[in-house]
Backbone bond lengths (Angstrom), bond angles and torsions (degrees), N, CA, C in turn:
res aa  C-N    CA-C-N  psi(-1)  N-CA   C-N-CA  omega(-1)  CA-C   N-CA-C  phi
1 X - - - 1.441 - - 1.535 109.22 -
2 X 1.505 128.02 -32.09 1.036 128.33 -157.17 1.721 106.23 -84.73
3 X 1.595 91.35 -34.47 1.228 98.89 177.54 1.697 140.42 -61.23
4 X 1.360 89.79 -26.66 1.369 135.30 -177.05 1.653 93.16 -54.85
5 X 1.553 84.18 -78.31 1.755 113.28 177.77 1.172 105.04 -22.18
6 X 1.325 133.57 -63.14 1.711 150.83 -144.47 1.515 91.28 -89.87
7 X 1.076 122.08 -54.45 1.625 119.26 -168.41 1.355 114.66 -62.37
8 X 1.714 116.45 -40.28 1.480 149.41 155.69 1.580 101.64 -25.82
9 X 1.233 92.22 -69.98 1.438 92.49 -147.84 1.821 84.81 -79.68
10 X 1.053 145.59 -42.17 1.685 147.10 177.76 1.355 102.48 -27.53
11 X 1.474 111.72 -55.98 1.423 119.24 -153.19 1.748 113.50 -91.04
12 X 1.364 124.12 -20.42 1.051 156.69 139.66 1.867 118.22 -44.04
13 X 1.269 94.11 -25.05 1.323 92.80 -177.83 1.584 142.70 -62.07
14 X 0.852 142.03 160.13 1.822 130.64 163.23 1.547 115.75 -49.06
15 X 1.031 94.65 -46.56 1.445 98.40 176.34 1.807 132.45 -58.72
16 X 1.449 92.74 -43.28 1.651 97.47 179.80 1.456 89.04 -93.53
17 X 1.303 152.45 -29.19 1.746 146.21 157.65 1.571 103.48 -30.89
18 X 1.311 106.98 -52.61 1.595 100.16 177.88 1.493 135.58 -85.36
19 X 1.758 92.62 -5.83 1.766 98.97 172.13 1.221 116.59 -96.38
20 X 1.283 115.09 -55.43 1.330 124.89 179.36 1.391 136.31 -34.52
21 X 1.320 112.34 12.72 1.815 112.83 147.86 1.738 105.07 -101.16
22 X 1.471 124.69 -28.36 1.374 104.11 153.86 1.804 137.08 -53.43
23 X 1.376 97.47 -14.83 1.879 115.20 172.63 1.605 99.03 -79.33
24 X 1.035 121.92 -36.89 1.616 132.46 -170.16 1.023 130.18 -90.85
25 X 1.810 102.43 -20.03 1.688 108.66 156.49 1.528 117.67 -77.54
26 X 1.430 108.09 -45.58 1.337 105.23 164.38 1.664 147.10 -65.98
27 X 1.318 92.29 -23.57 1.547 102.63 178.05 2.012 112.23 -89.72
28 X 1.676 109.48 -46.77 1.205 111.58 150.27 1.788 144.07 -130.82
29 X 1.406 80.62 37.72 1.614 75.18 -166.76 2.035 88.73 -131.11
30 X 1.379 92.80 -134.29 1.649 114.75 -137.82 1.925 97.66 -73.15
31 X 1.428 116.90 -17.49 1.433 132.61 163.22 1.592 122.53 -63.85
32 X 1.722 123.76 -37.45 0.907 133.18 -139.20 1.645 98.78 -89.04
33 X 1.307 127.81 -26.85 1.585 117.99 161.91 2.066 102.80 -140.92
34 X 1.509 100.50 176.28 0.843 113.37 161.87 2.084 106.18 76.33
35 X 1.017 142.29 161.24 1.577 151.15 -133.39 1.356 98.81 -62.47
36 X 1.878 115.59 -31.06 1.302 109.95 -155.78 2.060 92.47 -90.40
37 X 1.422 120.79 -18.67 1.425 135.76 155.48 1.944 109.99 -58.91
38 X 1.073 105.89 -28.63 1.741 102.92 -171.65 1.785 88.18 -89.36
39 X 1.762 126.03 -51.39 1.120 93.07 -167.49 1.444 126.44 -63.93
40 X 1.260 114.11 -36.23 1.439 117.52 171.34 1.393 109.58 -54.96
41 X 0.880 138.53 -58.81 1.326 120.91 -172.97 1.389 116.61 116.62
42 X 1.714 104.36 44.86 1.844 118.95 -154.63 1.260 88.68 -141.17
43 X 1.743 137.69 56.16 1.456 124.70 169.84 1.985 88.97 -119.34
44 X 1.556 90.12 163.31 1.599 93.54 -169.99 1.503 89.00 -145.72
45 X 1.012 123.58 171.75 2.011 142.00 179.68 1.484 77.29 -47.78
46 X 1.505 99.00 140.55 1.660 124.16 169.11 1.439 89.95 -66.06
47 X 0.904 137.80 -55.15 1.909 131.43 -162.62 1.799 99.77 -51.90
48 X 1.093 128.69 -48.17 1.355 131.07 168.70 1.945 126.46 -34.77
49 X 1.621 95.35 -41.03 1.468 82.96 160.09 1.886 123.71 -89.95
50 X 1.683 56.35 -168.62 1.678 67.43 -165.56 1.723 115.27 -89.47
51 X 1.128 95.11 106.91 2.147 94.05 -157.96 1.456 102.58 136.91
52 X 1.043 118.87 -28.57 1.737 121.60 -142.86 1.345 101.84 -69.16
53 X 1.177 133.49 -7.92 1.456 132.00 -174.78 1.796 100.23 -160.46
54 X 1.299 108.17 155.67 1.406 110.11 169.85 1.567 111.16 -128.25
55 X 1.865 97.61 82.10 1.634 88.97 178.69 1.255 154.06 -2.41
56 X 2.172 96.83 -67.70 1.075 135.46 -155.00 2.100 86.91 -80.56
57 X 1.182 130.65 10.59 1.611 121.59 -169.41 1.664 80.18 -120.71
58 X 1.455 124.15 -31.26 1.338 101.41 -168.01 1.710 127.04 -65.57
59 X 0.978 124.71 99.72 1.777 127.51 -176.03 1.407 114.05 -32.94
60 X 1.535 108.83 -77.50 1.319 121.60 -176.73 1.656 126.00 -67.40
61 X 1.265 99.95 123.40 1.471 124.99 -176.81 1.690 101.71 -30.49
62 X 0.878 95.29 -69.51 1.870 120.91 -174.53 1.401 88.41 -23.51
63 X 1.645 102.72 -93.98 1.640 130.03 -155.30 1.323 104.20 -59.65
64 X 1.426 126.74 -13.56 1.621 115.22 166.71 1.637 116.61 -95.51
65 X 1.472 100.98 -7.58 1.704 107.43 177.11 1.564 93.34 -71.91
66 X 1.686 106.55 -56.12 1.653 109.98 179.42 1.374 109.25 -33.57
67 X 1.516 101.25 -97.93 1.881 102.54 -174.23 1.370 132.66 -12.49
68 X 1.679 101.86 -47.77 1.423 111.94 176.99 1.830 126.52 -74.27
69 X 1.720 79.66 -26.25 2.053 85.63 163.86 1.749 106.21 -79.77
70 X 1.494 114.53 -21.19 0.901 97.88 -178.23 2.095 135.58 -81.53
71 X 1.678 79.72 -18.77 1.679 109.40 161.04 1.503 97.16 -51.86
72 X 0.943 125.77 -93.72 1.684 146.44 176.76 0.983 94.67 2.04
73 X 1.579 110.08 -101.32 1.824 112.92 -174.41 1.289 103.68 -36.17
74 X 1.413 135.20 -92.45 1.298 123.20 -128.80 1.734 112.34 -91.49
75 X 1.510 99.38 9.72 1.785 112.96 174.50 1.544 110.26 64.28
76 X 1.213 120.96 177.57 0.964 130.06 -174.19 1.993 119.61 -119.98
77 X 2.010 91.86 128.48 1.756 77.47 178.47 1.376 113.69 -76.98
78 X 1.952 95.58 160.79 1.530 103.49 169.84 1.275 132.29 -52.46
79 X 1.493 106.73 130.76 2.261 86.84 170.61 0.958 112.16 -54.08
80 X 1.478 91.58 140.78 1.819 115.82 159.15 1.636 121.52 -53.34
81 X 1.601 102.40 95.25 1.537 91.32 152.78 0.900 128.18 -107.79
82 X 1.704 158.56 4.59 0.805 115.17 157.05 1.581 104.28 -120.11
83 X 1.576 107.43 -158.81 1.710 115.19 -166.77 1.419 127.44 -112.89
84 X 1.416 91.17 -29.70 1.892 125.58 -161.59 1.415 97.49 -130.90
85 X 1.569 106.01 144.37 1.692 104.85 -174.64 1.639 106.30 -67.55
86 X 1.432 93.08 146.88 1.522 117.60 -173.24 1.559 90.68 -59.63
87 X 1.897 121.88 160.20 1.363 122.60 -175.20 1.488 92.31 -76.11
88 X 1.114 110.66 -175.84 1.681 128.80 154.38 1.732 109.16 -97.80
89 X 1.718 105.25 134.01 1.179 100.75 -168.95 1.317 108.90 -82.20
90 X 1.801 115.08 150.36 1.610 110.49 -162.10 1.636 88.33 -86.66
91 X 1.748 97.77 167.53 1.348 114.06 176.22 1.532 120.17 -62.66
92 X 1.080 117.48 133.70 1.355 136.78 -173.28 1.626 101.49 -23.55
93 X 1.275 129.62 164.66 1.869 118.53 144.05 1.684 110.93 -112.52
94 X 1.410 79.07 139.83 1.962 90.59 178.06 1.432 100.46 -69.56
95 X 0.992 107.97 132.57 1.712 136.20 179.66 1.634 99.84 -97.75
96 X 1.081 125.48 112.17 1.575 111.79 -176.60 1.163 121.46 -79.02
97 X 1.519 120.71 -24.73 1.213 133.74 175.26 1.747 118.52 -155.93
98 X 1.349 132.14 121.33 1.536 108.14 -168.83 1.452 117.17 -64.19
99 X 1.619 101.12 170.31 2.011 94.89 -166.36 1.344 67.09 -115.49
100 X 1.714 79.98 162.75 1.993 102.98 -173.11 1.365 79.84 -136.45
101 X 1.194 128.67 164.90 1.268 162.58 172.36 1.329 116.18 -115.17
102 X 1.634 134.15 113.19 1.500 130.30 -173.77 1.635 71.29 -83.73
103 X 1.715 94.36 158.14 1.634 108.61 164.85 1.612 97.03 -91.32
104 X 1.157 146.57 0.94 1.402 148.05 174.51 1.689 87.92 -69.44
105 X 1.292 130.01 -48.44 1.405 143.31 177.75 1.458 116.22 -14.25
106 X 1.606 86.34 -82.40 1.730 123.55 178.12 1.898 91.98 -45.56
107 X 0.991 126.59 -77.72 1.577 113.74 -167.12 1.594 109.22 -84.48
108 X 0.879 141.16 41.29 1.349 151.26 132.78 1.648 102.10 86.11
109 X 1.340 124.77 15.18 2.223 124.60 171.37 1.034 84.73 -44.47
110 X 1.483 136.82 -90.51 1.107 142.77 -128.55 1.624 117.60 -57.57
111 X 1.593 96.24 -63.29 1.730 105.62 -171.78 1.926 95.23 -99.07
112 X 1.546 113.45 47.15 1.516 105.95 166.35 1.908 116.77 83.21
113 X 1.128 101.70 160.84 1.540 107.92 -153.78 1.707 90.37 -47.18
114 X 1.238 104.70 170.36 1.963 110.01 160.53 1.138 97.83 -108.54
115 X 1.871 114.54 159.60 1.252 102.07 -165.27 1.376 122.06 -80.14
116 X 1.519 121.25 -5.42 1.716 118.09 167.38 1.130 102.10 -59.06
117 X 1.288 150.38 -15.76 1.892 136.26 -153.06 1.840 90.67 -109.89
118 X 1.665 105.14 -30.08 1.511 72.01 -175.41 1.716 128.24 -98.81
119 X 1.538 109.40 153.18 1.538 103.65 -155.95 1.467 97.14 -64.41
């Protein structure tokens, strides 16, 4: 439970609120291949993406057993969605107090008939 707690509250934090479109450029967005992927320092074995080889063209038994052991180990990256860096997420809004909803609400007791009830 405690652990939970700690990871909870880590990930929840201000801190990863304000990084976490840099995690999202790199993992799926505008970082993940190609110069703006080389400067960061986020390129992996071409066999890893997604495209990077076309099995079904490889002839020889061998070199498609390879590739495909080589999928295995080192897994495969996520598709690319997006193109352009992800926004930065805006700061939370202070809620001053939470709103509750009576369910008397939803069918109209409170603030007067709803209009299915009246004849």
């Amino acid at each position: 439970v405690e652990f939970v707690r700690i990871h909870r509250q880590a990930l929840e934090s201000d801190f990863v609120s304000a990084n976490l479109h840099h995690w999202i450029d790199l993992i799926f967005g505008c970082k993940q291949r190609g110069p703006a992927a080389e400067e960061a320092v986020n390129v992996f074995y071409y066999l890893t993406y997604e495209g990077g080889a076309d099995l079904d063209a490889i002839a020889d038994p061998g070199l498609r057993r390879s590739a495909e052991a080589q999928i295995r180990s080192f897994g495969q990256t996520p598709r690319q969605l997006f193109t352009k860096p992800h926004p930065q997420r805006r700061p939370a809004i202070e809620v001053p107090r939470p709103i509750f909803f009576a369910r008397a609400d939803l069918h109209g007791d409170i603030c007067g008939p709803s209009p299915a009830s009246t004849p």
